[in-house]
FITIDO-371572 format. One line per field, with one value per residue: residue number from 1; residue in one letter; y, z, x of N, C-alpha, C in turn. Coordinates in steps of 0.02 Angstrom, whole numbers. Atoms other than C-alpha are relative to their C-alpha. Layout:
<recs>
k = [NUM	...]
r = [a	...]
n.y = [Y	...]
n.z = [Z	...]
n.x = [X	...]
ca.y = [Y	...]
ca.z = [Z	...]
ca.x = [X	...]
c.y = [Y	...]
c.z = [Z	...]
c.x = [X	...]
</recs>
This chain:
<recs>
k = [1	2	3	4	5	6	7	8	9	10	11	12	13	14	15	16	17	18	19	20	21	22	23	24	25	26	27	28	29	30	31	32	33	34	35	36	37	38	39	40	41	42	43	44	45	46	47	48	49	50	51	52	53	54	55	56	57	58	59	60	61	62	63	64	65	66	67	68	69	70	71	72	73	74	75	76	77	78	79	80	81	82	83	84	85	86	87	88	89	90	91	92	93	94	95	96	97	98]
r = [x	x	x	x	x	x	x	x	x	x	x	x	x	x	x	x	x	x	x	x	x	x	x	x	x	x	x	x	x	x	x	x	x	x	x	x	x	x	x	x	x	x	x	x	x	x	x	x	x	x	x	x	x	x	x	x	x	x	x	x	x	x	x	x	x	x	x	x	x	x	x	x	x	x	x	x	x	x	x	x	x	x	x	x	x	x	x	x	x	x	x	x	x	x	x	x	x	x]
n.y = [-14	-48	-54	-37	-22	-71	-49	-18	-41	-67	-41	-29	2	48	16	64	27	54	21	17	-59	-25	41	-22	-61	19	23	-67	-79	-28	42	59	85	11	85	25	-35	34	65	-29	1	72	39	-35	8	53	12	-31	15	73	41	38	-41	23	-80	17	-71	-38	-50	-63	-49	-31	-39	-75	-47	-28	-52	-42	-14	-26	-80	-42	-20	-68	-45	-3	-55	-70	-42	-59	-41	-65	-38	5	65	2	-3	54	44	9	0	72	61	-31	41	58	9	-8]
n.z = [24	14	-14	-44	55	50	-37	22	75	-17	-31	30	53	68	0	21	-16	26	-48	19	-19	-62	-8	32	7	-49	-3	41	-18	-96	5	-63	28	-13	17	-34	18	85	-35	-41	48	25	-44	-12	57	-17	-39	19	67	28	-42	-44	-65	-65	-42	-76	-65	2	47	-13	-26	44	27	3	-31	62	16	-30	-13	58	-5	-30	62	35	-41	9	66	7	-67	20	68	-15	64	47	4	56	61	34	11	52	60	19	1	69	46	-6	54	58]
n.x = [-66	-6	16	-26	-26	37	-25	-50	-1	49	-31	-71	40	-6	80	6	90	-34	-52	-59	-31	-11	-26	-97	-27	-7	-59	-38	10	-21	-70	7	12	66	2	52	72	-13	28	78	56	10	64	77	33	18	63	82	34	10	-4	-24	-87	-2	-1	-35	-7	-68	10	30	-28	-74	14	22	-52	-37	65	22	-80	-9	37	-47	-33	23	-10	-66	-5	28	-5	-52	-29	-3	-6	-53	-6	57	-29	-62	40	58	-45	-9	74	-13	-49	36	66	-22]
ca.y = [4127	4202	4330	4378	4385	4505	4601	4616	4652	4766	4867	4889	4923	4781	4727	4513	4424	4261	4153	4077	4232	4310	4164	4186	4364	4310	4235	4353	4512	4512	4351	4239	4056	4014	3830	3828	3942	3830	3664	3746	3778	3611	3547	3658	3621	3443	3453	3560	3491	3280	3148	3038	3098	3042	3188	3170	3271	3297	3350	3483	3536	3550	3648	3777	3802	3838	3948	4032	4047	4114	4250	4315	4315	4432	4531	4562	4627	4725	4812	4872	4927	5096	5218	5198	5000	5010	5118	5004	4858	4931	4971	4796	4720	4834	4726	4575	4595	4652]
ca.z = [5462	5333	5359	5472	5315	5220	5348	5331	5143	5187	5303	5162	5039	4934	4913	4878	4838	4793	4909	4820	4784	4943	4997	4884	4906	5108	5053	4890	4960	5175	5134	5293	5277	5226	5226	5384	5281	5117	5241	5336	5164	5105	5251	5265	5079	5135	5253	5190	5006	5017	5127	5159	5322	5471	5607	5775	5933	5885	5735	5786	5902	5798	5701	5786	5885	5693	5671	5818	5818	5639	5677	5812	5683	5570	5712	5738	5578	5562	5737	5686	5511	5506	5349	5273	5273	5178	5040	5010	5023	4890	4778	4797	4776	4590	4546	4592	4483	4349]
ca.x = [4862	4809	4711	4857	4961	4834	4863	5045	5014	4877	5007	5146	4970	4968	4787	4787	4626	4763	4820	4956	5021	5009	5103	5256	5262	5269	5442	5509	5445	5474	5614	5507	5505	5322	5329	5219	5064	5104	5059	4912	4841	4865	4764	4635	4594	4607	4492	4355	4349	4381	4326	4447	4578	4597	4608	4730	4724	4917	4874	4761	4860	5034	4938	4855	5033	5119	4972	4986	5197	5151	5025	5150	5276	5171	5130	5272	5317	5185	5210	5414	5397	5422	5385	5545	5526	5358	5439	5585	5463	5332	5485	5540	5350	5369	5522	5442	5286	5363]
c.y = [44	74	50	34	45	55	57	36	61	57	29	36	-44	-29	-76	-29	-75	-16	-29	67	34	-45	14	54	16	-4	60	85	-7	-57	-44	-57	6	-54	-19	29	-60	-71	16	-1	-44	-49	21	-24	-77	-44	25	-26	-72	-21	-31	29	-27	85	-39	51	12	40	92	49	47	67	59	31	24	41	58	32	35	70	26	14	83	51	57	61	50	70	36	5	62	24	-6	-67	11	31	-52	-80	-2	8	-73	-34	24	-52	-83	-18	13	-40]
c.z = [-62	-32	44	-56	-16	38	-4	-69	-2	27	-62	-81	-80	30	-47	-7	-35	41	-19	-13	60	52	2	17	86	-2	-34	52	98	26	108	-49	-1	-25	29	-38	-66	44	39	-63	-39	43	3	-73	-1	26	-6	-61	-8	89	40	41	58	56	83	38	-3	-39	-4	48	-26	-53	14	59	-65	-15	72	5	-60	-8	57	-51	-49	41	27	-37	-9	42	-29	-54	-9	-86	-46	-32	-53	-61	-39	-9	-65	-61	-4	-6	-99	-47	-6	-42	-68	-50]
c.x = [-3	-20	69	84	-25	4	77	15	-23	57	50	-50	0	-76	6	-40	29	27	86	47	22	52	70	18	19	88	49	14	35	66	-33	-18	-78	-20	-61	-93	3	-37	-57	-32	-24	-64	-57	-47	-29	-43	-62	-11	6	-23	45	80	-9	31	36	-4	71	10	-17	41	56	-32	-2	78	32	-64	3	90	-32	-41	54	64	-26	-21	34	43	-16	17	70	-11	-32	-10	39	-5	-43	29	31	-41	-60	48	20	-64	-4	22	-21	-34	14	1]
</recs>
């Protein structure tokens, strides 16, 4: 998910080496819900840095379908935005950072 973000950034040339950032600017900047990348990153941290979790085959699955609805999403994106979009997008990423 989100590599498939950096992507999206990548396309409008925004270069992120922050996930939290890249995150917010998911929501501020392109205005998509990114509840489901905000809870994927919670788990993943969950699961690669503590012990104690318990792991469900519903789990895994719910997951990798909000992971996979969410890379078609950015897909998506990426695929119609046209020249003009990216302008008006790096002028609004400006006001953002500001």
């Amino acid at each position: 998910m989100y590599y498939s973000l950096l992507a999206l950034l990548f396309k409008v040339g925004i270069k992120s080496e922050n996930h939290t950032a890249s995150i917010i600017l998911l929501k501020k900047l392109f205005g998509i819900d990114n509840r489901k990348i905000i809870q994927a990153k919670k788990e993943r941290i969950d699961k690669q840095y503590y012990v104690s979790f318990s792991l469900a085959k519903e789990d895994v699955e719910r997951l990798i379908r909000d992971a996979e609805v969410f890379n078609s999403k950015m897909f998506e994106v990426i695929e119609k935005l046209r020249k003009e979009d990216v302008i008006k997008l790096r002028k609004k990423f400006k006001l953002i950072v500001k």
